[in-house]
N, C-alpha and C positions, 0 to 999 in steps of 0.2 A: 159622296163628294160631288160637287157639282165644277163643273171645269166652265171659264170663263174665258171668254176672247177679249182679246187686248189688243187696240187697233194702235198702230204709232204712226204719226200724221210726219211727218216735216215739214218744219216751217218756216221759211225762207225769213232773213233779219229785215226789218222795216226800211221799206225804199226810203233813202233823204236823197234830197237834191233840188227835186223833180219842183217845178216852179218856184227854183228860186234864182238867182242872177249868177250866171258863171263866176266864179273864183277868178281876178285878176291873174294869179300865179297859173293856173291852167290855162288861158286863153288869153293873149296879151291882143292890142289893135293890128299888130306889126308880126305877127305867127311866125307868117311865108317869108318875111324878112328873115328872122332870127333863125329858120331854116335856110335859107339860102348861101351858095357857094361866095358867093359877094357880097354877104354882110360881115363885118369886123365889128368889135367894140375899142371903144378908148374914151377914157377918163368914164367908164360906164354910160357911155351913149352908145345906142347902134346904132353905128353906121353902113352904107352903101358904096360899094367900090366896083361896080360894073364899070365894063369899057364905056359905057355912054356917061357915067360921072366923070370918071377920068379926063374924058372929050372936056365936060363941062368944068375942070379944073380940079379935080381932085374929090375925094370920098367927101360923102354929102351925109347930113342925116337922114334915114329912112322916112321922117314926117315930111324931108321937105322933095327928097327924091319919090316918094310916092303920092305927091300933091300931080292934081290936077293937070298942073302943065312941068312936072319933076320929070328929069330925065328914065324915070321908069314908069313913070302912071300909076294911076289907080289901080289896073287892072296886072301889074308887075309884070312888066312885059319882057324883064329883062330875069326873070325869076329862074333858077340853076338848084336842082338839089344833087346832093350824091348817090340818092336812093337811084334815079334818072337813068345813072349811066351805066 
Protein backbone atom coordinates (compact mmCIF):
# COMPACT_ATOMS: atom_id res chain seq x y z
CA UNK A 1 0.00 0.00 0.00
CA UNK A 2 1.34 3.18 -0.58
CA UNK A 3 0.42 5.81 2.17
CA UNK A 4 -0.27 9.45 1.03
CA UNK A 5 -0.01 12.88 2.66
CA UNK A 6 -2.90 15.08 2.81
CA UNK A 7 -2.08 18.63 3.45
CA UNK A 8 -5.25 20.72 4.85
CA UNK A 9 -4.84 24.47 4.00
CA UNK A 10 -7.22 26.93 5.77
CA UNK A 11 -8.94 29.30 4.15
CA UNK A 12 -9.84 32.31 5.55
CA UNK A 13 -13.69 33.60 3.74
CA UNK A 14 -13.18 36.34 1.06
CA UNK A 15 -12.54 39.93 2.35
CA UNK A 16 -15.83 42.27 1.25
CA UNK A 17 -15.84 45.69 2.00
CA UNK A 18 -12.44 46.86 1.31
CA UNK A 19 -13.01 49.86 -1.28
CA UNK A 20 -16.12 50.22 -0.99
CA UNK A 21 -18.11 53.35 0.75
CA UNK A 22 -18.76 52.89 4.54
CA UNK A 23 -22.30 51.71 5.25
CA UNK A 24 -24.44 55.01 6.51
CA UNK A 25 -25.80 52.71 9.53
CA UNK A 26 -21.94 52.13 10.56
CA UNK A 27 -20.65 55.43 10.35
CA UNK A 28 -23.08 58.33 10.63
CA UNK A 29 -21.46 62.42 9.86
CA UNK A 30 -22.42 63.03 13.59
CA UNK A 31 -20.58 59.60 15.34
CA UNK A 32 -19.02 61.65 18.41
CA UNK A 33 -22.39 63.44 18.56
CA UNK A 34 -24.51 60.43 18.91
CA UNK A 35 -21.81 59.19 21.38
CA UNK A 36 -21.66 62.00 23.56
CA UNK A 37 -23.03 62.72 27.08
CA UNK A 38 -24.92 65.89 25.62
CA UNK A 39 -26.68 64.53 22.79
CA UNK A 40 -30.50 63.71 23.17
CA UNK A 41 -32.95 62.68 20.39
CA UNK A 42 -36.52 64.00 19.82
CA UNK A 43 -38.93 63.68 17.27
CA UNK A 44 -35.79 61.68 15.83
CA UNK A 45 -33.41 64.46 15.47
CA UNK A 46 -30.08 64.50 17.34
CA UNK A 47 -29.81 66.95 19.17
CA UNK A 48 -26.97 68.90 21.48
CA UNK A 49 -27.64 69.98 25.01
CA UNK A 50 -24.09 71.18 26.25
CA UNK A 51 -24.05 73.97 28.84
CA UNK A 52 -22.84 76.28 25.77
CA UNK A 53 -26.41 75.39 23.90
CA UNK A 54 -28.17 75.91 26.80
CA UNK A 55 -26.18 79.59 27.12
CA UNK A 56 -27.27 79.78 23.49
CA UNK A 57 -31.08 79.07 24.32
CA UNK A 58 -31.69 75.69 24.46
CA UNK A 59 -30.54 72.09 22.74
CA UNK A 60 -29.73 72.83 19.21
CA UNK A 61 -29.34 70.37 16.33
CA UNK A 62 -25.92 68.74 16.20
CA UNK A 63 -25.61 70.11 12.29
CA UNK A 64 -26.24 73.39 13.32
CA UNK A 65 -24.26 73.13 16.86
CA UNK A 66 -21.19 71.64 15.09
CA UNK A 67 -21.32 74.19 12.24
CA UNK A 68 -18.49 76.50 11.84
CA UNK A 69 -19.34 79.10 14.25
CA UNK A 70 -22.20 76.36 16.53
CA UNK A 71 -21.62 76.63 20.01
CA UNK A 72 -19.47 73.34 19.79
CA UNK A 73 -17.38 73.69 16.44
CA UNK A 74 -16.27 71.56 14.14
CA UNK A 75 -13.87 70.11 16.14
CA UNK A 76 -16.60 69.25 19.20
CA UNK A 77 -15.07 71.06 21.64
CA UNK A 78 -17.64 70.41 23.99
CA UNK A 79 -17.53 66.60 23.38
CA UNK A 80 -18.21 64.09 26.94
CA UNK A 81 -18.36 60.45 26.66
CA UNK A 82 -18.92 57.90 29.66
CA UNK A 83 -16.30 55.61 28.50
CA UNK A 84 -14.02 59.18 29.74
CA UNK A 85 -14.79 59.09 33.10
Amino acid sequence: MNASTITIMAVSPLCVGHGTPMRSSLATPFRACELCMHSMSERQQLLCDSAATRLAGGPQPVDVARSTFGSCGPNARHLDMPAWH
